[in-house]
N, C-alpha and C positions, 0 to 999 in steps of 0.2 A: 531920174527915177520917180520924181514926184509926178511930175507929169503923164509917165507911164500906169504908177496906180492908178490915177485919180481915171485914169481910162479903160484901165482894168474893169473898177467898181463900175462906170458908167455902163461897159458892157454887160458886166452881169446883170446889172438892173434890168436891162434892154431884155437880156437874155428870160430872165427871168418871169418878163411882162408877159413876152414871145409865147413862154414854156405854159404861165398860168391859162395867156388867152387859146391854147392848144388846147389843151387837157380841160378846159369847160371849168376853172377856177373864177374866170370875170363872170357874169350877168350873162353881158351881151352873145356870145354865140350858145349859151346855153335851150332857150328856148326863146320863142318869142311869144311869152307869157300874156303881153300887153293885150296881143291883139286876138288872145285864144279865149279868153273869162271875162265875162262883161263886171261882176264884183270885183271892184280894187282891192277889198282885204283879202279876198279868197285870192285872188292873181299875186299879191304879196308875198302870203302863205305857201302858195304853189311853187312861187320864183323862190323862194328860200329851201325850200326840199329839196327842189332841180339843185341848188349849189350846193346844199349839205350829201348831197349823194350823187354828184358829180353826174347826174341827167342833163343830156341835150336835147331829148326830143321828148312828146308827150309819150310815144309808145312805152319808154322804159319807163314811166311811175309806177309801180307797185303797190304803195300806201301815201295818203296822206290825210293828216292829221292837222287840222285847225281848231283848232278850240278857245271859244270866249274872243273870237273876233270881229264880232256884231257884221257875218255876211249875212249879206239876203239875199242872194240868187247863186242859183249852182250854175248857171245856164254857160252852157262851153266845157263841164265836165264829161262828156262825153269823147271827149278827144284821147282821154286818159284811158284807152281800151281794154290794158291790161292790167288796170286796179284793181289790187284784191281787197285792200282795206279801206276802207272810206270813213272819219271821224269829221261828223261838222258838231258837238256838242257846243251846247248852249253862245248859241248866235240868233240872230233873226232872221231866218225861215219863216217866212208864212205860208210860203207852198215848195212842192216837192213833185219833180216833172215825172215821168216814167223815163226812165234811161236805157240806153241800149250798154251796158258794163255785163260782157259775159263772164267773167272771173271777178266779180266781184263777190265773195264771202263773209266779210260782217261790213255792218254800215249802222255808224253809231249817229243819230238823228235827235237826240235827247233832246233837254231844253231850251227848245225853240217856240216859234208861235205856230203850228202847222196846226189849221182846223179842221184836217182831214187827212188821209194819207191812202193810198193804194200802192201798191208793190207787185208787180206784176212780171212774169216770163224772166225770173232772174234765176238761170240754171244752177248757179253752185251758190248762194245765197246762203248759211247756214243760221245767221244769227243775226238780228238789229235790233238795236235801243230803240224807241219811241216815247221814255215816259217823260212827265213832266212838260209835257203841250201842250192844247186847247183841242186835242180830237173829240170831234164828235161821233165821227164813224171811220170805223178800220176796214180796209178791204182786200184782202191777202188771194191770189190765186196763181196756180201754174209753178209753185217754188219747191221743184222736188228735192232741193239738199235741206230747207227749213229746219232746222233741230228746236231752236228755242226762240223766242220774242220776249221783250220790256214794253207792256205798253201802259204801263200801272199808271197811277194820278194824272189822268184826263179826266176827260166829258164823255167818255163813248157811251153810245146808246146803241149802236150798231156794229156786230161784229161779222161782215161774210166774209164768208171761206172757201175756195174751191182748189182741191188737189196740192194738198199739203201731204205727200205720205208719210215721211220723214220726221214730222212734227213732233215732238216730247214735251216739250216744258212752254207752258205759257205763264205768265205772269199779267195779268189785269186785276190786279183790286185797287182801288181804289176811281173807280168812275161812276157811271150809271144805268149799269145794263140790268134789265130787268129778264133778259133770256139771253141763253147762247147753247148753241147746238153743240153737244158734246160726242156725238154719235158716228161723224164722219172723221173721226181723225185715228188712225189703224194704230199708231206710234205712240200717241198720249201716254203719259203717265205722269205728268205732274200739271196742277192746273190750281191758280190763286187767282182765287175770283172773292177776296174779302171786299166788304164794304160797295156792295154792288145791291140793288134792291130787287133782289130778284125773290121769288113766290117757296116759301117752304116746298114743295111739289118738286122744283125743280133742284133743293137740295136732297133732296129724298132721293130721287134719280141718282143723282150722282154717287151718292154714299152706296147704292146698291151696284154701281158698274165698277167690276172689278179692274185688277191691277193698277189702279190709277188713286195716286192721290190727290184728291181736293181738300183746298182749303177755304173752307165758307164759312160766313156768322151763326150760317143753323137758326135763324130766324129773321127774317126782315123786320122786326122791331128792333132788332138789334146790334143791326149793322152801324147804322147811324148814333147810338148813342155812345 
C-alpha cells in the first residue's frame, strides 16, 4: 500500500508538471520572450504578464505595464500587435521609435529621459503621458482618436501639430513655449499652458476664442515668479 501511494503522489506530480506545461503555467512554452525584446527588464516584465495571463504567443498581449524598471529600449515591441495599453513610466527611455501598434489606445511614456518624441499614424490612439522628460520639442500628426495628452514639466519649445481632429484637452505648463497654434484644433476645449513664456498678445487670443478654457499666467512677468 505504501509503495502504491508513494506512486500515486509521484504520478500526480508528473501529472501535474504535464497539466501546467500544457496550459502555458511554466516559462518555457509560453513565449519565447528572449529572443523577441532586446531590453532584459522589458523582456522580464513581458515574460511575467505572458504567465500572469496565461499568453503563449505575442498576438494575444493586450496591455502591458512596466513601471520603474530602468528599461531603455522598446525595440521588438512591435511584435505585440494587438496592444491596446502600453505603460513604460518612469524608466530610462532616451528615445522612442515610431511603431507600427494599430490598437494601441493609451501609452503612458512619463518619466523617462526622452529629449524629443513624435507620434505619428496611430489610428486609435486616444491618450498618452509624456510629462516629466527632457522634451524639447513635441510632434504629434495623423492621430484621429487623440482626445487628451500630459506633456507638462519638460523643455518644450516646439509644439507641431498635424490632424488631430478629436483632440480636447491638452496639458503643457510647465515648459518653455513661447507660441503654440491654437487655431487648428476643431475639438479643443481645455488647454494649460501655465508657466510657459509666451507674449500677453497671445494670452489675449486665447481668452477671446470661445468655448475653450485656457489656463495661463496673464502675464509673462509672471509666469516665472
Amino acid at each position: 500500500m505504501t509503495i502504491f501511494l508513494k506512486y500515486q503522489r509521484a504520478l500526480l506530480k508528473r501529472v501535474f508538471f504535464i497539466g501546467g506545461f500544457f496550459y502555458g503555467l511554466s516559462c518555457a512554452p509560453c513565449i519565447a520572450l528572449e529572443l523577441a525584446l532586446k531590453d532584459d527588464n522589458l523582456r522580464n516584465c513581458a515574460q511575467q504578464a505572458a504567465d500572469k495571463n496565461h499568453w503563449q504567443t505575442a498576438t494575444e498581449f493586450t496591455a502591458l505595464e512596466c513601471h520603474n524598471q530602468n528599461i531603455a529600449s522598446v525595440e521588438g515591441i512591435e511584435q505585440f500587435v494587438n496592444i491596446e495599453k502600453l505603460s513604460l513610466y518612469n524608466n530610462n527611455l532616451s528615445s522612442f521609435p515610431a511603431l507600427n501598434l494599430p490598437k494601441l489606445n493609451f501609452l503612458n511614456i512619463a518619466k523617462n529621459k526622452l529629449p524629443q518624441l513624435k507620434l505619428k499614424d496611430y489610428p486609435a490612439l486616444e491618450s498618452f503621458f509624456a510629462f516629466g522628460n527632457q522634451l524639447s520639442t513635441l510632434d504629434l500628426s495623423n492621430l484621429p482618436n487623440l482626445k487628451s495628452f500630459k506633456a507638462n514639466n519638460n523643455q518644450i519649445t516646439d509644439f507641431i501639430y498635424k490632424d488631430l481632429p478629436a483632440l480636447e484637452k491638452i496639458y503643457m505648463f510647465d515648459n518653455k513655449m513661447v507660441t503654440i497654434d491654437i487655431y487648428r484644433l476643431p475639438k479643443m476645449n481645455y488647454m494649460d499652458v501655465r508657466q510657459n513664456p509666451m507674449p500677453d498678445k497671445l494670452y489675449e487670443d486665447m481668452d477671446k476664442l470661445k468655448g475653450v478654457t485656457f489656463l495661463h499666467n496673464g502675464n509673462t512677468r509672471d509666469w516665472h515668479q
